[in-house]
VMD Tcl script that builds the backbone (N, CA, C; Angstrom):
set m [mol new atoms 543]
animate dup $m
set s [atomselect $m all]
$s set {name element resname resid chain x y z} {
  {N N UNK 1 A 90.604 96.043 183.506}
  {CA C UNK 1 A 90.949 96.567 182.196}
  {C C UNK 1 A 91.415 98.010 182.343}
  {N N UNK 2 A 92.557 98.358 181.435}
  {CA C UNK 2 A 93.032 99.600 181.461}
  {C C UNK 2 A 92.127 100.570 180.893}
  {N N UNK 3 A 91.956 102.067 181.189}
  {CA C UNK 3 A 91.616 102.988 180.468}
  {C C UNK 3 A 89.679 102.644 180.481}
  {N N UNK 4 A 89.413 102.388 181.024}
  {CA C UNK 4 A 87.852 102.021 181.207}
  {C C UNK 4 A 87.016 103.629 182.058}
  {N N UNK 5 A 87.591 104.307 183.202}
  {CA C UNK 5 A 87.371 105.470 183.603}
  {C C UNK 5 A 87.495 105.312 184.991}
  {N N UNK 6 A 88.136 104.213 185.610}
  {CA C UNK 6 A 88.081 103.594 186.945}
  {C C UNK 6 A 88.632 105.031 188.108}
  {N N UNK 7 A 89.823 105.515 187.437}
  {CA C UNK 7 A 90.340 106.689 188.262}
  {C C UNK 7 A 89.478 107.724 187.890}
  {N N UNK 8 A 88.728 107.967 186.779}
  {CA C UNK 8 A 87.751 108.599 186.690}
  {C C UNK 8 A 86.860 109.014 187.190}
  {N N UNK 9 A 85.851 107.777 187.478}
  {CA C UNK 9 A 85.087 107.829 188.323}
  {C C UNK 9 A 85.260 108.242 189.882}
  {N N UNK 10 A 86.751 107.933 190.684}
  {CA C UNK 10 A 86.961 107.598 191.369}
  {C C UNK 10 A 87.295 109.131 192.133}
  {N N UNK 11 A 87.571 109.882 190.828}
  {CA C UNK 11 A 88.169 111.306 190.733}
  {C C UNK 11 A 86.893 112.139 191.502}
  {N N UNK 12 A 85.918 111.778 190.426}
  {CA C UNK 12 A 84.279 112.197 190.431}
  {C C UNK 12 A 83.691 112.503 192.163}
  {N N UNK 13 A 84.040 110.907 192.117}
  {CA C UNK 13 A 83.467 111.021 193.840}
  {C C UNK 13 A 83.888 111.935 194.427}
  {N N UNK 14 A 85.153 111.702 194.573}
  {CA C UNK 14 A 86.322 111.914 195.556}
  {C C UNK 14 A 85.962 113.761 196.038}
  {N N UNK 15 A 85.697 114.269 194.189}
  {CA C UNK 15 A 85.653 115.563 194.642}
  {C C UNK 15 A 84.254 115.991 194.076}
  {N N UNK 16 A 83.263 115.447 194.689}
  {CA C UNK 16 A 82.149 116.027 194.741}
  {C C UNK 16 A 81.706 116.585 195.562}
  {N N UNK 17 A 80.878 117.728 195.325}
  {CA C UNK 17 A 80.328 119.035 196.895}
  {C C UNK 17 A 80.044 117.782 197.635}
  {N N UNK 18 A 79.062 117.041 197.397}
  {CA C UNK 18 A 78.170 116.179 198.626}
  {C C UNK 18 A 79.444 115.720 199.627}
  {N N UNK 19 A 80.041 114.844 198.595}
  {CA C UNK 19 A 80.621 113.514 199.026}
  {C C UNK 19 A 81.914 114.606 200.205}
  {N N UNK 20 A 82.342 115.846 199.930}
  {CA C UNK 20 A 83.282 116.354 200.514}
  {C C UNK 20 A 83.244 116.696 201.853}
  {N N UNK 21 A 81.449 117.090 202.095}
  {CA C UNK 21 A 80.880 117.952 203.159}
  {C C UNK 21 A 80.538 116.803 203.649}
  {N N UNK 22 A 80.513 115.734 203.524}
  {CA C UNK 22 A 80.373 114.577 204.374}
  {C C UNK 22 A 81.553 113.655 204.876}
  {N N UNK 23 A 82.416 113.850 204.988}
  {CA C UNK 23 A 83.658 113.578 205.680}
  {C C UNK 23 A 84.733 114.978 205.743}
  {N N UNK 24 A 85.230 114.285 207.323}
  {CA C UNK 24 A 86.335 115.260 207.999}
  {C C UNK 24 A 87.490 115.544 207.118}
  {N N UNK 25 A 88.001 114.541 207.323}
  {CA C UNK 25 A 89.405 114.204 206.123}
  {C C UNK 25 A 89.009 113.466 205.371}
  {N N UNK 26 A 89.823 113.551 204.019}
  {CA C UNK 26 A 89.814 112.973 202.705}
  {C C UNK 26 A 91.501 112.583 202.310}
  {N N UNK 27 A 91.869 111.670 201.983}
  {CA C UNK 27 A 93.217 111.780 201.163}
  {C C UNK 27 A 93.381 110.927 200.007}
  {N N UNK 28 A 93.789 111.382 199.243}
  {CA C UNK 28 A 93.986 110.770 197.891}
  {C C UNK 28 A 95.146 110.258 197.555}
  {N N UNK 29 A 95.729 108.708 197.534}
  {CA C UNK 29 A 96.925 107.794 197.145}
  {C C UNK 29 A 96.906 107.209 196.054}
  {N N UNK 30 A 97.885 107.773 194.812}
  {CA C UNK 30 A 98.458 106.878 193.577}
  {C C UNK 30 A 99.432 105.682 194.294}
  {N N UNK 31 A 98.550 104.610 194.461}
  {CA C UNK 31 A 99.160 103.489 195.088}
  {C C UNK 31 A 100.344 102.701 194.115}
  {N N UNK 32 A 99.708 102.547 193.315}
  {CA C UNK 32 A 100.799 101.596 191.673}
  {C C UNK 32 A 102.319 102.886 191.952}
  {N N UNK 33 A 102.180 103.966 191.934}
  {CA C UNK 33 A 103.661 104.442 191.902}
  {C C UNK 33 A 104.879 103.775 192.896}
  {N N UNK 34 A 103.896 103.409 193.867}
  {CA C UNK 34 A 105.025 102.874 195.401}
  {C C UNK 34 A 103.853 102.442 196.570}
  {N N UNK 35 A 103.496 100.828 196.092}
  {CA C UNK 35 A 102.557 100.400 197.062}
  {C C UNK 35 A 103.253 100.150 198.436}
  {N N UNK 36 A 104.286 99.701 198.478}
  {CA C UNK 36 A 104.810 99.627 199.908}
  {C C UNK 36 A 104.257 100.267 200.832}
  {N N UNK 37 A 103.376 99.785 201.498}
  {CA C UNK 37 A 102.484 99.948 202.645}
  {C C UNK 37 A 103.191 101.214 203.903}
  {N N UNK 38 A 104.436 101.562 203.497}
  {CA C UNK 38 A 105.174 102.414 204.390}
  {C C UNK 38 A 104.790 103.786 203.882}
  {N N UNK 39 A 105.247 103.498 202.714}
  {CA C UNK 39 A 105.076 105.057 201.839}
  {C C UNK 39 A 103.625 105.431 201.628}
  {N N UNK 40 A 102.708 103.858 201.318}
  {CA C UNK 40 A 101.511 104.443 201.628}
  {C C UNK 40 A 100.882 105.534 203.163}
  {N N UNK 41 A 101.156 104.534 203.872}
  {CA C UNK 41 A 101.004 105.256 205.226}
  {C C UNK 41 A 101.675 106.568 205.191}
  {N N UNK 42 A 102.462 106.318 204.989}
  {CA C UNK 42 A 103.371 107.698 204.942}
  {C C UNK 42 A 102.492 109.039 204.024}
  {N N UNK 43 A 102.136 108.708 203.219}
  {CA C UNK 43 A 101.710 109.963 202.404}
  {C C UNK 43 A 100.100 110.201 202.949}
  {N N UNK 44 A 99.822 108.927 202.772}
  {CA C UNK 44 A 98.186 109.442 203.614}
  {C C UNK 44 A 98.232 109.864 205.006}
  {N N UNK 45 A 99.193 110.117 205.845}
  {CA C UNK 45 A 99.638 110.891 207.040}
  {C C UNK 45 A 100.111 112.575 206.276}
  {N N UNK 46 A 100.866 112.493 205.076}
  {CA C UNK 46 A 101.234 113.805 205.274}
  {C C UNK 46 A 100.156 114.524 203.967}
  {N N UNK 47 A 99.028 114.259 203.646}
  {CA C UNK 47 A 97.792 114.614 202.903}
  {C C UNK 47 A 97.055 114.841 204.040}
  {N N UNK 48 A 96.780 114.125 205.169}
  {CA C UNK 48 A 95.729 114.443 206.098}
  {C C UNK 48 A 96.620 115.911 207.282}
  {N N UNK 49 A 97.606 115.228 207.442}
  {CA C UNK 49 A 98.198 116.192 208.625}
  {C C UNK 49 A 99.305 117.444 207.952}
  {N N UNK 50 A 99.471 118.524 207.387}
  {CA C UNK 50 A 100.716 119.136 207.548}
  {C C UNK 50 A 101.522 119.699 208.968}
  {N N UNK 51 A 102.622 119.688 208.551}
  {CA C UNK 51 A 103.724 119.266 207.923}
  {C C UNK 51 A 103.798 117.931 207.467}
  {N N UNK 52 A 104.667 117.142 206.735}
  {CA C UNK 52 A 105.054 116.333 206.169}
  {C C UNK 52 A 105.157 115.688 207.123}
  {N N UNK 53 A 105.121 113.901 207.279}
  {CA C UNK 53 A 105.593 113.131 207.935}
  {C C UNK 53 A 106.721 112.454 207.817}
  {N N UNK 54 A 107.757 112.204 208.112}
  {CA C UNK 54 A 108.881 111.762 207.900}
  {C C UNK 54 A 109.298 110.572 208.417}
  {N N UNK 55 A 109.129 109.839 209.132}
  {CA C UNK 55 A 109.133 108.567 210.194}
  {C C UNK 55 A 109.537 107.555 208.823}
  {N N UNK 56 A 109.852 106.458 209.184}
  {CA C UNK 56 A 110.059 105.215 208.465}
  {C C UNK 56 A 109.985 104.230 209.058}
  {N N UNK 57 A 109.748 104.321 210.087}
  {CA C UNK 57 A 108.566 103.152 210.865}
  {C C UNK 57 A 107.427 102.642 210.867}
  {N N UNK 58 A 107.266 101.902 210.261}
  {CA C UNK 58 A 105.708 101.189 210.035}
  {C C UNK 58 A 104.530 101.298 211.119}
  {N N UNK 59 A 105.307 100.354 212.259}
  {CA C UNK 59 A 104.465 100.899 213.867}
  {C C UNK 59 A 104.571 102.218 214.253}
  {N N UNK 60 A 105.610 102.978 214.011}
  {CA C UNK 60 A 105.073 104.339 214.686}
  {C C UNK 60 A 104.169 105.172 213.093}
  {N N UNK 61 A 104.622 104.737 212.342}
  {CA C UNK 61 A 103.363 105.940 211.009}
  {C C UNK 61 A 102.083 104.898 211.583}
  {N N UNK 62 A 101.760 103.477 211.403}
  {CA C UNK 62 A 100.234 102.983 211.954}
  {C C UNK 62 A 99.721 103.826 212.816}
  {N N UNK 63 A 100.708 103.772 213.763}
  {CA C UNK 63 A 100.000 104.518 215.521}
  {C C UNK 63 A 99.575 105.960 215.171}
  {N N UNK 64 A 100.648 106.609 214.281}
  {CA C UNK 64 A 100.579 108.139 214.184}
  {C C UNK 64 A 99.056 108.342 212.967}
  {N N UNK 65 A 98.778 107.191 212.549}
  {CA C UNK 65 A 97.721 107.480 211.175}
  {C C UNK 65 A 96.391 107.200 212.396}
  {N N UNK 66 A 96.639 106.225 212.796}
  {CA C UNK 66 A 95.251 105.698 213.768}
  {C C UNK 66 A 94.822 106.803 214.474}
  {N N UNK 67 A 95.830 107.846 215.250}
  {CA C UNK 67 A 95.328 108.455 216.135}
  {C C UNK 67 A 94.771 109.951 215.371}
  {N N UNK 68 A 95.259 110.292 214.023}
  {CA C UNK 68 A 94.503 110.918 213.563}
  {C C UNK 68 A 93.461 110.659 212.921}
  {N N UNK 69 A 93.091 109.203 212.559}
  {CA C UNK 69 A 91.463 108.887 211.942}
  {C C UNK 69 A 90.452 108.697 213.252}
  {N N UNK 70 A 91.436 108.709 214.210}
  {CA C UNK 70 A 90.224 107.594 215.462}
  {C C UNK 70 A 89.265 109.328 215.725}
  {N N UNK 71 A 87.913 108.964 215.858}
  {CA C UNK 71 A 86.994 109.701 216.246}
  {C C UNK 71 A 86.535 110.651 214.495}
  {N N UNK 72 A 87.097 110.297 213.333}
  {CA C UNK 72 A 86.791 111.220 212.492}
  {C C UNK 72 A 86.007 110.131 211.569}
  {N N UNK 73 A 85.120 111.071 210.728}
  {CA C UNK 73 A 84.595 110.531 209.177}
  {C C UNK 73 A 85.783 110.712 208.364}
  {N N UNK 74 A 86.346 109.979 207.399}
  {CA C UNK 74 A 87.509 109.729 206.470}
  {C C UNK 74 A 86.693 109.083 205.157}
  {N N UNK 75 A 87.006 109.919 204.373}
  {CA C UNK 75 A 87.331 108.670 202.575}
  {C C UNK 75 A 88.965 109.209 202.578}
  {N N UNK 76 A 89.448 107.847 202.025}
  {CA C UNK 76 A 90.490 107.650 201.793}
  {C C UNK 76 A 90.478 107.204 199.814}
  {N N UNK 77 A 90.942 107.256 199.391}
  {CA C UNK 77 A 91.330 106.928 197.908}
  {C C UNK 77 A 92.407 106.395 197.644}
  {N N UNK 78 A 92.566 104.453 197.591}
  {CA C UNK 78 A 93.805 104.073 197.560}
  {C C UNK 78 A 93.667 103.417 195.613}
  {N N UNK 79 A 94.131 104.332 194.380}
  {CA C UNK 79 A 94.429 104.678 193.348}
  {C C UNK 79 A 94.418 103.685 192.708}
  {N N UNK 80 A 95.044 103.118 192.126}
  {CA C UNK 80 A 95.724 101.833 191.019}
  {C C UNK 80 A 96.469 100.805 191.583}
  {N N UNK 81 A 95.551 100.475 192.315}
  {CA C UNK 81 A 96.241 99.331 193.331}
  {C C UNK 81 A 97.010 97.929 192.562}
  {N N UNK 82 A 97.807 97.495 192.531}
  {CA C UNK 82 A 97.988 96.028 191.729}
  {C C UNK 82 A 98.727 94.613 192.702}
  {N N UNK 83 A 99.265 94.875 193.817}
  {CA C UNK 83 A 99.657 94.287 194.525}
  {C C UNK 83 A 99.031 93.707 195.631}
  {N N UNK 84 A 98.384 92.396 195.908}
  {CA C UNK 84 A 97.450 91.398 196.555}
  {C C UNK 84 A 97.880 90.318 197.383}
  {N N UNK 85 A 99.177 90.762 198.294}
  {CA C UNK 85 A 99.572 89.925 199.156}
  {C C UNK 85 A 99.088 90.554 200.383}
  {N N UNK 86 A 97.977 89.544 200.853}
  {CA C UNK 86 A 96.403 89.955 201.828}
  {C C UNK 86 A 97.279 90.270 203.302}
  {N N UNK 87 A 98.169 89.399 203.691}
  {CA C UNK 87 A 98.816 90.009 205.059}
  {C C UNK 87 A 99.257 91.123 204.837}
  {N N UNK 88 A 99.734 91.882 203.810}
  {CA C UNK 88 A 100.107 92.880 203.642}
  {C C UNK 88 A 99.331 93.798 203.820}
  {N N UNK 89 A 98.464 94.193 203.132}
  {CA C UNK 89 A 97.119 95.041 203.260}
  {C C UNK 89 A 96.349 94.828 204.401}
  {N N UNK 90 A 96.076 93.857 205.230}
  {CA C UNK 90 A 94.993 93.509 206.360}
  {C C UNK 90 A 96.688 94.335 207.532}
  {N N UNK 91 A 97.575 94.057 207.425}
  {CA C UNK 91 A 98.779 95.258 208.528}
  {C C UNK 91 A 98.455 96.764 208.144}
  {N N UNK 92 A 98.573 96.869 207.003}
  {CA C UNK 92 A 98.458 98.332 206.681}
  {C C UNK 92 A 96.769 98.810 207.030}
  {N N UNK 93 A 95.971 98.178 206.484}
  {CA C UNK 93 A 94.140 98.382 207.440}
  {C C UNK 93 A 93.821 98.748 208.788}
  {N N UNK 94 A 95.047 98.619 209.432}
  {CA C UNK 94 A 95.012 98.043 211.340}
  {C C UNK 94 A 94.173 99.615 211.617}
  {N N UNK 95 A 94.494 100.871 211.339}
  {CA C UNK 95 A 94.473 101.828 212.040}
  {C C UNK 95 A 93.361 102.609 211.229}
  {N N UNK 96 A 93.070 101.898 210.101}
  {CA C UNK 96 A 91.503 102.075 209.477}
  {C C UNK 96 A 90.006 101.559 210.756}
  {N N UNK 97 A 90.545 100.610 210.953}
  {CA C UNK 97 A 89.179 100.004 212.093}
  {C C UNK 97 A 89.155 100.732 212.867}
  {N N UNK 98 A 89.383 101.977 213.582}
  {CA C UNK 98 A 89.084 103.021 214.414}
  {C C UNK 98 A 88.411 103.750 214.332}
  {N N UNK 99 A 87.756 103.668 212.465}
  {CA C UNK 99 A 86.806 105.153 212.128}
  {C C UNK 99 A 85.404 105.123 212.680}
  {N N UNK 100 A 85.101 106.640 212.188}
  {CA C UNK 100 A 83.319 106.616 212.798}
  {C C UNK 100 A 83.264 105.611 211.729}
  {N N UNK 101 A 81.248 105.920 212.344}
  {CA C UNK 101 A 80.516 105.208 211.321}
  {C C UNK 101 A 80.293 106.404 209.935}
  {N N UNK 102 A 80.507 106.042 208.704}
  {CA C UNK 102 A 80.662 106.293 207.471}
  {C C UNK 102 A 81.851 106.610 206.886}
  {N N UNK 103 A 82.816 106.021 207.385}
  {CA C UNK 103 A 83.850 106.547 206.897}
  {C C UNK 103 A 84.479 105.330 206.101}
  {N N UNK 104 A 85.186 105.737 204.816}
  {CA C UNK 104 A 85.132 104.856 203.323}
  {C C UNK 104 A 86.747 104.906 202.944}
  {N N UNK 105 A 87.187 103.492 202.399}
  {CA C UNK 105 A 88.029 103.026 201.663}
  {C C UNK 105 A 87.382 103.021 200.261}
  {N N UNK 106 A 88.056 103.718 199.238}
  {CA C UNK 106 A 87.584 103.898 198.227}
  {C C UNK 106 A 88.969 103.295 197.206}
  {N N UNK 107 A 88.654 102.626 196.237}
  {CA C UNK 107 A 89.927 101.906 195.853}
  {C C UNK 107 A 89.621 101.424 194.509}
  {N N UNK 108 A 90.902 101.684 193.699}
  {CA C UNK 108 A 90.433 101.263 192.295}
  {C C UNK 108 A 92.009 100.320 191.789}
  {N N UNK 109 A 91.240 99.158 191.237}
  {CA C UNK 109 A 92.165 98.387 190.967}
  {C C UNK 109 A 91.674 97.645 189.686}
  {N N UNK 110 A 93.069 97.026 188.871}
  {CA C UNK 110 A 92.411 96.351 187.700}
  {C C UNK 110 A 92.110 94.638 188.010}
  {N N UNK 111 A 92.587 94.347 188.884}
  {CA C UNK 111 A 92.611 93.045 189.372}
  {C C UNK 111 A 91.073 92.611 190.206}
  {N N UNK 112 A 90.600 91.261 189.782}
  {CA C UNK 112 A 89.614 91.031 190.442}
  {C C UNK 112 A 90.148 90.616 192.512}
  {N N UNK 113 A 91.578 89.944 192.217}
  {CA C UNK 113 A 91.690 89.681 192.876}
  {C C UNK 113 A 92.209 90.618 194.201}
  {N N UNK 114 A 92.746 91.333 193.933}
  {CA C UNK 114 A 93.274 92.574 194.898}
  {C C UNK 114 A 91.497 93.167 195.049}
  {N N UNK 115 A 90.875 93.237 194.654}
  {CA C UNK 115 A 89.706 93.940 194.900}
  {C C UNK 115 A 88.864 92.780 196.168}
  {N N UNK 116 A 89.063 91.283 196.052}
  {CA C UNK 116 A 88.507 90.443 197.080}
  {C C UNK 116 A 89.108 90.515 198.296}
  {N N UNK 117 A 90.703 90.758 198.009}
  {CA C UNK 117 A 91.492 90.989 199.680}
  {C C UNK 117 A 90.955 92.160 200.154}
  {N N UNK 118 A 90.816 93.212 199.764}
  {CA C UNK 118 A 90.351 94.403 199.980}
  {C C UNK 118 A 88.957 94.345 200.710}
  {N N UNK 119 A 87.879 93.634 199.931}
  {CA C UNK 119 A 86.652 93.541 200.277}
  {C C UNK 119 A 86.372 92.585 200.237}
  {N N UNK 120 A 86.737 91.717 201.796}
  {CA C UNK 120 A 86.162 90.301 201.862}
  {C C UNK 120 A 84.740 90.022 201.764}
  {N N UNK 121 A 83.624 91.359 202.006}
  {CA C UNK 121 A 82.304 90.959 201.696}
  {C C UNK 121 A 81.950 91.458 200.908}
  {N N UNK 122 A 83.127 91.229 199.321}
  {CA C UNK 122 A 82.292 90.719 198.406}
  {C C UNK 122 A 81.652 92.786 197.726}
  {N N UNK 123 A 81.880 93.521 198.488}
  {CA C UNK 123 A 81.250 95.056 198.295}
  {C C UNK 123 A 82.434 95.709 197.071}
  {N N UNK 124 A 82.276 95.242 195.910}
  {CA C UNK 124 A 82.939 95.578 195.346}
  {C C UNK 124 A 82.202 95.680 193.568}
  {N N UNK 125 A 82.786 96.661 192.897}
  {CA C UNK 125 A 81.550 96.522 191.443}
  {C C UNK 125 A 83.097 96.425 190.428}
  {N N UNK 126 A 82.734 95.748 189.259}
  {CA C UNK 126 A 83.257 96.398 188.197}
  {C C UNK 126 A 82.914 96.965 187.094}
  {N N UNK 127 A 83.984 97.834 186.400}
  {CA C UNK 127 A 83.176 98.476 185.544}
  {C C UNK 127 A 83.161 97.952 184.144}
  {N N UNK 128 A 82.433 98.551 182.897}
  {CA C UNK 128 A 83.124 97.885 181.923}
  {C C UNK 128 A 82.895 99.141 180.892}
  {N N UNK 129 A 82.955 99.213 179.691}
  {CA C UNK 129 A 82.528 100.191 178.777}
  {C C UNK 129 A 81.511 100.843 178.593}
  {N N UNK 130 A 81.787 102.055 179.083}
  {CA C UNK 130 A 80.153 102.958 178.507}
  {C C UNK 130 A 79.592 102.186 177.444}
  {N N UNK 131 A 77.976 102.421 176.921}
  {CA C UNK 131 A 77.502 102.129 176.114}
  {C C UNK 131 A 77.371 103.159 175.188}
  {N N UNK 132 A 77.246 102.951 174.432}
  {CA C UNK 132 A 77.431 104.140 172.717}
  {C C UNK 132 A 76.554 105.507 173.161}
  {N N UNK 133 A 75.532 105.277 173.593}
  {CA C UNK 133 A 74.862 106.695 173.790}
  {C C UNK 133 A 75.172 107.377 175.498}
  {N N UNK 134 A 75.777 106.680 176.373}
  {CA C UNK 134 A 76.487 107.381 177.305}
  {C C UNK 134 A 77.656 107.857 177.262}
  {N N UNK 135 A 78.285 107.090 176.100}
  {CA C UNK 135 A 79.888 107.861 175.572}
  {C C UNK 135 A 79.384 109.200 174.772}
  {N N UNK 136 A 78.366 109.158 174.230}
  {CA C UNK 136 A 77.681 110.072 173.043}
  {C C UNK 136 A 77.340 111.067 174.615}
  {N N UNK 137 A 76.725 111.248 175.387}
  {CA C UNK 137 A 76.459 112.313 176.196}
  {C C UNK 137 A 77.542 112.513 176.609}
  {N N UNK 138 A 78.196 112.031 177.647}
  {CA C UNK 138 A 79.889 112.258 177.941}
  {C C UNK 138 A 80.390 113.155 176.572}
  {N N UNK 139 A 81.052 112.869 175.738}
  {CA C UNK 139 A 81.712 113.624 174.855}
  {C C UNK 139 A 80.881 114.944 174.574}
  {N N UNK 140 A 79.352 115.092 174.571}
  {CA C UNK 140 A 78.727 116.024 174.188}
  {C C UNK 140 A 79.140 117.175 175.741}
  {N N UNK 141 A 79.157 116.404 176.701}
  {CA C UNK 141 A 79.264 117.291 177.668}
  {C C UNK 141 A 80.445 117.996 177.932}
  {N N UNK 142 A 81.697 117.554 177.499}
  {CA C UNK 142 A 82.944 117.864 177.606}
  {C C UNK 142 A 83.772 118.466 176.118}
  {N N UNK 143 A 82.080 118.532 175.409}
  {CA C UNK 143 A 83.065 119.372 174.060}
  {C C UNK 143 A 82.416 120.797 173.939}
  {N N UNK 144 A 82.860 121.052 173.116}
  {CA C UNK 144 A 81.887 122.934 172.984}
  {C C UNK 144 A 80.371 122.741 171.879}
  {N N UNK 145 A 80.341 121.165 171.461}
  {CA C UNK 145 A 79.333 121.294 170.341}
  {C C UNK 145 A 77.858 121.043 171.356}
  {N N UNK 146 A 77.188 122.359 170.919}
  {CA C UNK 146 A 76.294 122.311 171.092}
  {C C UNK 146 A 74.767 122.282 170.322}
  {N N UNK 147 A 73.677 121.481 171.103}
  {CA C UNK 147 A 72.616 120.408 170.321}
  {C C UNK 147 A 71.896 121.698 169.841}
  {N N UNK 148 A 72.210 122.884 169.890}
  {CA C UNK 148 A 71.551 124.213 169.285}
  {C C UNK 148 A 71.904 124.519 168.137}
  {N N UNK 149 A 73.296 124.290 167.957}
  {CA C UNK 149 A 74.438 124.469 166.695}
  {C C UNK 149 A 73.522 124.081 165.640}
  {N N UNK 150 A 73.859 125.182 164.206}
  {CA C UNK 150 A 73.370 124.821 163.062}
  {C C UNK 150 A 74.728 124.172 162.372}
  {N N UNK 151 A 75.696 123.703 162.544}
  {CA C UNK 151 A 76.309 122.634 162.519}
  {C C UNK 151 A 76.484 120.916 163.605}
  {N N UNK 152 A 75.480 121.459 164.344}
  {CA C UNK 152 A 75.667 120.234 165.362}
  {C C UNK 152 A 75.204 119.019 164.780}
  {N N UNK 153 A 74.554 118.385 163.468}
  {CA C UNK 153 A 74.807 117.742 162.609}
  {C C UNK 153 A 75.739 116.952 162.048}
  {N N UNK 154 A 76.299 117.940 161.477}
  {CA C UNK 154 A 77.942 117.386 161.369}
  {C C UNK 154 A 78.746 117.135 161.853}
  {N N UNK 155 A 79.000 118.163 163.186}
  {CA C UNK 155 A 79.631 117.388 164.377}
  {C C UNK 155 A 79.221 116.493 165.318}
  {N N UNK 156 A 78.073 116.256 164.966}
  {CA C UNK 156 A 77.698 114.622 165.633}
  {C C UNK 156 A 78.142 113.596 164.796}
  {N N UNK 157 A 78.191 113.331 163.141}
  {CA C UNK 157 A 78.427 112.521 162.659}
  {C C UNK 157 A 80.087 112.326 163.290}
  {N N UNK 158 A 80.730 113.031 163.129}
  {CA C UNK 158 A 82.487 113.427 163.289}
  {C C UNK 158 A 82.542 113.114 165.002}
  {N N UNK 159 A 81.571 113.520 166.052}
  {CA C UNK 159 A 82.082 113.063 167.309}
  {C C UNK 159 A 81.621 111.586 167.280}
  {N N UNK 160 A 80.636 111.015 166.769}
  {CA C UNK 160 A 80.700 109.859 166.957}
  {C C UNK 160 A 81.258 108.881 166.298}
  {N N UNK 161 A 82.121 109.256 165.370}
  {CA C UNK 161 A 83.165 108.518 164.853}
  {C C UNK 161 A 84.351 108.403 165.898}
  {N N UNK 162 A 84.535 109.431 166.151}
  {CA C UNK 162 A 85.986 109.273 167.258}
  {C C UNK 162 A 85.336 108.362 168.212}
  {N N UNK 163 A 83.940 108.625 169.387}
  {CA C UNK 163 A 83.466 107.634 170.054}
  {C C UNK 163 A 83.393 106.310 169.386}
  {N N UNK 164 A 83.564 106.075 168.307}
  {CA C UNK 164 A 83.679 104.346 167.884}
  {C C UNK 164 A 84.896 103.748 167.609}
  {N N UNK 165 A 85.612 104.456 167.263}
  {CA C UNK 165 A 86.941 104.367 167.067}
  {C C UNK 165 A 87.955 104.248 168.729}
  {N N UNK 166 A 87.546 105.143 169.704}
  {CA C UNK 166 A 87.965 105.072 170.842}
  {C C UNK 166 A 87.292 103.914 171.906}
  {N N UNK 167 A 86.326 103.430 171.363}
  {CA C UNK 167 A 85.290 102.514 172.257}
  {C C UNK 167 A 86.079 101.155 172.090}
  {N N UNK 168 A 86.661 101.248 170.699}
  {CA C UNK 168 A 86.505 99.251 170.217}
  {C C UNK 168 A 88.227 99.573 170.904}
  {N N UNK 169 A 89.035 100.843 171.103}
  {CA C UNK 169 A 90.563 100.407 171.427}
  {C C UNK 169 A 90.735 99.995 172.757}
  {N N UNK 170 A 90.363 101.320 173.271}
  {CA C UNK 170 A 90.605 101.587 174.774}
  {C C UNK 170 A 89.412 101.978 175.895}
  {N N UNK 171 A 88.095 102.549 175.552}
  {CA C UNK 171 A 87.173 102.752 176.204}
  {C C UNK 171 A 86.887 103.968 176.370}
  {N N UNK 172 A 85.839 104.538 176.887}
  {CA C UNK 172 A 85.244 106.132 176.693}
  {C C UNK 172 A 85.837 106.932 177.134}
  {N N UNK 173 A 86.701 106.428 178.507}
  {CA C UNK 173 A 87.672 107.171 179.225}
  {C C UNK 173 A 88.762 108.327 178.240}
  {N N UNK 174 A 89.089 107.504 177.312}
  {CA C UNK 174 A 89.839 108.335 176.562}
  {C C UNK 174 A 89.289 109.559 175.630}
  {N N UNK 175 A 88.482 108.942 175.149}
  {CA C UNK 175 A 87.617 109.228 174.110}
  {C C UNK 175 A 87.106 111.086 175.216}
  {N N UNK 176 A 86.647 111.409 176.383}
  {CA C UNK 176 A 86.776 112.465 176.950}
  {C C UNK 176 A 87.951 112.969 177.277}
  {N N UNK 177 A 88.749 112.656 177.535}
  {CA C UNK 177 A 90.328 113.295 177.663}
  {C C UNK 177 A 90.557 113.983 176.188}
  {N N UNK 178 A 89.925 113.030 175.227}
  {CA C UNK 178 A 91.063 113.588 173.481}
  {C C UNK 178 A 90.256 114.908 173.314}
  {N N UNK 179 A 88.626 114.999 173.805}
  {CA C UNK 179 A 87.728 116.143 173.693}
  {C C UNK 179 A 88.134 117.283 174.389}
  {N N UNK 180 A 88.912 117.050 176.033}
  {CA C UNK 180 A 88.908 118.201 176.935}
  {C C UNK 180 A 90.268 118.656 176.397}
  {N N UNK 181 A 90.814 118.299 175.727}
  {CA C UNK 181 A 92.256 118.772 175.264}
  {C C UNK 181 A 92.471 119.682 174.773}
}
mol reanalyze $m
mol bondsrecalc $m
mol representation Tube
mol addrep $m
């Protein structure tokens, strides 16, 4: 499902103190813009390594990506994935199987099924809609109303209208974006 907080969350991790100081490299791929497994490779080579990579070779960007993950901790972040033709993805993986131990494919997709090629065992969650009083903390956390306010009354009645109104369209995800605005 669209708009649920999937890149959200995904954001969260990605750039948290912990999660950062625990891997070497990190790179982050909006896959849905241009999944072609070339350009993927391609950009997660020139996020991990500068200068830019330029090659348009599949086997030489694999070889050139492998030999910079082999011996490192890596999260990788492959974005809005929508495309699930499994030979495709298990070629582009080849130079992933080289990492240490803890090092993470992190991947957000709306499809159940692109999420099973991805993770044949099954290590995969989905999400679904905050529930009313975790959208209610979320929005409280990302607005200026505070539970001290001698109006925070009223702007609870008024934020949790928008949280119901944004819950039944699109999901909480939004419903914090319309607040941080």
């Amino acid at each position: 499902m669209d708009g649920i907080g999937k890149t959200t969350l995904a954001q969260l991790v990605y750039n948290d103190t912990k999660v950062m100081a625990k891997f070497e490299t990190r790179a982050w791929v909006c896959v849905a813009k241009n999944s072609d497994p070339v350009n993927v490779t391609r950009t997660i080579t020139r996020v991990i390594d500068f200068p830019p990579c330029n090659m348009d070779n599949f086997d030489s960007l694999q070889t050139d990506l492998k030999m910079k993950l082999t011996g490192k901790t890596f999260l990788v972040d492959l974005d809005d994935v929508w495309h699930d033709q499994q030979e495709t993805w298990e070629n582009f993986l080849k130079p992933f199987r080289y990492e240490s131990n803890g090092s993470k494919i992190l991947l957000t997709t709306r499809s159940e099924k692109v999420a099973s090629v991805f993770a044949t065992n099954n290590l995969h969650y989905q999400l679904s809609l905050l529930l009313e009083e975790d959208c209610w903390s979320v929005f409280l956390k990302h607005s200026s109303i505070s539970t001290n306010s001698k109006q925070y009354t009223t702007l609870e009645l008024i934020g949790r209208k928008i949280i119901e109104k944004c819950k039944v369209t699109v999901g909480c995800e939004n419903t914090w974006r319309f607040i941080a605005q």
